[in-house]
Every structure is written in structure tokens, then in C-alpha cells.
mmCIF file of the C-alpha atoms, coordinates in Angstrom:
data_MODEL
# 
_entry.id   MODEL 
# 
loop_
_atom_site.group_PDB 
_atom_site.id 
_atom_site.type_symbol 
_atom_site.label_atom_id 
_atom_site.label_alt_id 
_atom_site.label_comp_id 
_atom_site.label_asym_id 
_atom_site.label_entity_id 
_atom_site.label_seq_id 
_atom_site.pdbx_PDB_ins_code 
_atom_site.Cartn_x 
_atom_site.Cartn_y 
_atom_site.Cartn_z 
_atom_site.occupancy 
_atom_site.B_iso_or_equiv 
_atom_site.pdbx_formal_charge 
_atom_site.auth_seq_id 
_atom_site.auth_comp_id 
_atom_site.auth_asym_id 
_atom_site.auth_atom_id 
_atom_site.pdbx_PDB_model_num 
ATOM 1  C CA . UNK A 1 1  ? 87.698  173.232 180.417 1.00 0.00 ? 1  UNK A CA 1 
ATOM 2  C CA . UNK A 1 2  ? 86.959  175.548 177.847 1.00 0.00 ? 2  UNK A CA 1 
ATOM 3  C CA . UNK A 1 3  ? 89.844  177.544 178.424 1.00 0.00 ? 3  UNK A CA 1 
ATOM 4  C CA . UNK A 1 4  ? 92.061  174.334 177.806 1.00 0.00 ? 4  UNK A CA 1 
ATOM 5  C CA . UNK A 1 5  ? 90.972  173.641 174.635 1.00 0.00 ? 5  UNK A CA 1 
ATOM 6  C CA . UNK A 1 6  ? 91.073  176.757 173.061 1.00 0.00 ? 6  UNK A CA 1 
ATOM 7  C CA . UNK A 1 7  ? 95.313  177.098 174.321 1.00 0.00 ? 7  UNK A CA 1 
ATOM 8  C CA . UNK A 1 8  ? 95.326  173.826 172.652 1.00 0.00 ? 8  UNK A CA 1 
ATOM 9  C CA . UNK A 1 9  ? 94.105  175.080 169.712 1.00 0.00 ? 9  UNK A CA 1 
ATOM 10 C CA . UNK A 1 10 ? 96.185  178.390 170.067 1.00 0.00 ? 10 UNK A CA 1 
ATOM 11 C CA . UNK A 1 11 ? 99.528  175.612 170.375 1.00 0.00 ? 11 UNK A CA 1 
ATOM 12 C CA . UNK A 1 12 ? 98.564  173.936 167.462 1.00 0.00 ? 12 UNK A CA 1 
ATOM 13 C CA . UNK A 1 13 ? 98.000  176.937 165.486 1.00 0.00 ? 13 UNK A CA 1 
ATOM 14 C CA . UNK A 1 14 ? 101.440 178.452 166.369 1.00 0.00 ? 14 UNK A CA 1 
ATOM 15 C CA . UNK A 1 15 ? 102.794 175.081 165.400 1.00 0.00 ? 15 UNK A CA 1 
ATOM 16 C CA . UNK A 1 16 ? 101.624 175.243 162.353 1.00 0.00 ? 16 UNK A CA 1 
ATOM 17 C CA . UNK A 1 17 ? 103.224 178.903 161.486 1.00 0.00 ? 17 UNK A CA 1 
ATOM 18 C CA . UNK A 1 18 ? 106.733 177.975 162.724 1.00 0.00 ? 18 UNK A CA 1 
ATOM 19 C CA . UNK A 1 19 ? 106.280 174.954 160.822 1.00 0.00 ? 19 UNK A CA 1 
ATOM 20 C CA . UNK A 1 20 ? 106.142 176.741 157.437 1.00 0.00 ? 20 UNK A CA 1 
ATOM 21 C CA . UNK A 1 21 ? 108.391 179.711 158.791 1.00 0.00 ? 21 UNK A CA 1 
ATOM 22 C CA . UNK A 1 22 ? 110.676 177.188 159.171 1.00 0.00 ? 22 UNK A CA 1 
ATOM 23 C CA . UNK A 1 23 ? 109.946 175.648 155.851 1.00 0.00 ? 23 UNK A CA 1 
ATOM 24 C CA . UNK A 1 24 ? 110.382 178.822 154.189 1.00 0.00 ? 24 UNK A CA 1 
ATOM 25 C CA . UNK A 1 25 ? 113.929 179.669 155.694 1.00 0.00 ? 25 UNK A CA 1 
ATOM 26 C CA . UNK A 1 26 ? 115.398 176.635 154.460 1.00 0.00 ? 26 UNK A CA 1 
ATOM 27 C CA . UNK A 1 27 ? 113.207 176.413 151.178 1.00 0.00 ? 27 UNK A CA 1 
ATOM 28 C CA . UNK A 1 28 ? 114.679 179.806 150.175 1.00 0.00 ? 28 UNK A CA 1 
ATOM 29 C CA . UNK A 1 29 ? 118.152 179.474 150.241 1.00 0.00 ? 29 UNK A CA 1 
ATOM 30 C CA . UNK A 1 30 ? 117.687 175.849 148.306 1.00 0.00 ? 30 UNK A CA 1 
ATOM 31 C CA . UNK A 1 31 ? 115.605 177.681 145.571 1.00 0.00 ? 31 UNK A CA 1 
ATOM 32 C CA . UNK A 1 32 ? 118.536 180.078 144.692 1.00 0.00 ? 32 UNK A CA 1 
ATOM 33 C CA . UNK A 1 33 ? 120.734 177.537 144.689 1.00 0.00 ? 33 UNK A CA 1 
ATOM 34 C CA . UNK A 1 34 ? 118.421 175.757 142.390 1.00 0.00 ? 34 UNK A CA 1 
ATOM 35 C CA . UNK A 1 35 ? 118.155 178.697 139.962 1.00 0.00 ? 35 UNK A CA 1 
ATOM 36 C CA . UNK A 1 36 ? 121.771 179.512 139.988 1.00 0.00 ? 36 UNK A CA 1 
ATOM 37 C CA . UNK A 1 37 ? 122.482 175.901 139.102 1.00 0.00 ? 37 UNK A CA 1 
ATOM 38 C CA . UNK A 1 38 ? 120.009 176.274 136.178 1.00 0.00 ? 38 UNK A CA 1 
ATOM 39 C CA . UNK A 1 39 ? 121.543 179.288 135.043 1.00 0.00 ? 39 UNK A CA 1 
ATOM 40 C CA . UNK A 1 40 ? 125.220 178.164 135.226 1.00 0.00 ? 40 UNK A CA 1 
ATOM 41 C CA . UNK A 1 41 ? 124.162 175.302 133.104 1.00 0.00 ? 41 UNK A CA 1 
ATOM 42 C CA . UNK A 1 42 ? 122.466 177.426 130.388 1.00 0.00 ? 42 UNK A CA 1 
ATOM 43 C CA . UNK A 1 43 ? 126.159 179.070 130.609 1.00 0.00 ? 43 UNK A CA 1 
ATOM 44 C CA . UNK A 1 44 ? 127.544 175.957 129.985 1.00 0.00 ? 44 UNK A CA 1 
ATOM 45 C CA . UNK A 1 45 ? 130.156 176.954 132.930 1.00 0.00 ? 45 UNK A CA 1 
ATOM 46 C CA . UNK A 1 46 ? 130.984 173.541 134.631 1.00 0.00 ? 46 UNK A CA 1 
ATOM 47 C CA . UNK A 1 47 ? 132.943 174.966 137.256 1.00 0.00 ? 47 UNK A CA 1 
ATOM 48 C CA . UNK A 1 48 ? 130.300 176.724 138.650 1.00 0.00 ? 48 UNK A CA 1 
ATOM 49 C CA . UNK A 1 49 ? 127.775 173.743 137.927 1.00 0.00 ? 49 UNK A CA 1 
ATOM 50 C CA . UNK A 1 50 ? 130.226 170.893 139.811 1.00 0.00 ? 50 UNK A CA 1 
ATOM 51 C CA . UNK A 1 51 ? 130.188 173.829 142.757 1.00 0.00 ? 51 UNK A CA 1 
ATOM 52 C CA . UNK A 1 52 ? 126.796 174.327 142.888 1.00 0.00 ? 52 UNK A CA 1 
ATOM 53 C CA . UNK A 1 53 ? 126.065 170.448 142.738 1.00 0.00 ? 53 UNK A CA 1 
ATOM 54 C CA . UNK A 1 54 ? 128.206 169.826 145.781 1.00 0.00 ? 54 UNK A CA 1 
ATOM 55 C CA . UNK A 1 55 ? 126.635 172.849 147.740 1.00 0.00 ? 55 UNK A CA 1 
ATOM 56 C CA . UNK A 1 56 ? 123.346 171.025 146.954 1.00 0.00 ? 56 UNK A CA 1 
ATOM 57 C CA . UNK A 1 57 ? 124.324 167.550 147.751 1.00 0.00 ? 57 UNK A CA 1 
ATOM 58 C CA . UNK A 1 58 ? 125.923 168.801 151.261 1.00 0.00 ? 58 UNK A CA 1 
ATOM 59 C CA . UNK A 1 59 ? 122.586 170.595 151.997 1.00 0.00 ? 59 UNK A CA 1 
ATOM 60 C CA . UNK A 1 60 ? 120.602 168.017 151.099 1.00 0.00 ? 60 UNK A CA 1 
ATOM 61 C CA . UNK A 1 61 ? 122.846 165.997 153.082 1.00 0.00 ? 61 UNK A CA 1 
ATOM 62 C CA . UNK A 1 62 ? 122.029 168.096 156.166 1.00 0.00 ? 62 UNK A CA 1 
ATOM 63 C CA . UNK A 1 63 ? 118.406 168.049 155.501 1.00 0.00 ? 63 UNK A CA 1 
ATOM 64 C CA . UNK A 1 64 ? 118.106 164.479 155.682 1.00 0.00 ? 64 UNK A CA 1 
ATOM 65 C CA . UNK A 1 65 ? 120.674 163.635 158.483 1.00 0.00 ? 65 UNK A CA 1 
ATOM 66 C CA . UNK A 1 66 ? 118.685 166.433 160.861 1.00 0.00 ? 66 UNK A CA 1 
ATOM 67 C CA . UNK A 1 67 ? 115.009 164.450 159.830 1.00 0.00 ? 67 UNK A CA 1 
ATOM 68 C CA . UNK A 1 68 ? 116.390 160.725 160.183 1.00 0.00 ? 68 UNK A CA 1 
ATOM 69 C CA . UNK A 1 69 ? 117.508 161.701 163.777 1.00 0.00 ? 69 UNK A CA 1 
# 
């Protein structure tokens, strides 16, 4: 019984690092894209800032479609 618990334990605790491995995959990429939009504002190129807003909006897009199913 003892056994059982601690595998338990072991499950949730290997949950918990693919959980923010996960996290951290997709948090990446999205903070780039963050910074890049920041700096392509400070450039004041609008190109670049429309591109980088739809880039966002399609990822964010993802994100949200993949946690409402």
C-alpha cells in the first residue's frame, strides 16, 4: 500500500514538470513575439507591427481553441 502511494506521488510530480515544460515551450516563442512587437513599435514600422499582431492573434487563437476543447 505504501508502494502505491508513493507512484502516486511520483505521477503527480512528473505531472507537474511536463506541465511547466510544456508551459515554457509555448511561453517562449509568445515572449519573442511579444518583444519583437514592442520593438517594431518603438520603430514606428507598421508593417512589421500589423504582422506581428496577426501572428499573435492566430496563436492566441490556437491557444484558446486547444483549452476550450
Amino acid at each position: 500500500m505504501l508502494l502505491l502511494t508513493e507512484l502516486e506521488q511520483l505521477a503527480a510530480a512528473g505531472t507537474v514538470v511536463l506541465t511547466i515544460g510544456l508551459a515554457c515551450f509555448v511561453g517562449l516563442p509568445l515572449a519573442r513575439l511579444l518583444i519583437m512587437l514592442g520593438a517594431f513599435v518603438r520603430l514606428r514600422d507598421r508593417l512589421y507591427v500589423i504582422i506581428t499582431l496577426i501572428v499573435l492573434g492566430l496563436v492566441a487563437a490556437t491557444i484558446t481553441t486547444k483549452v476550450l476543447l
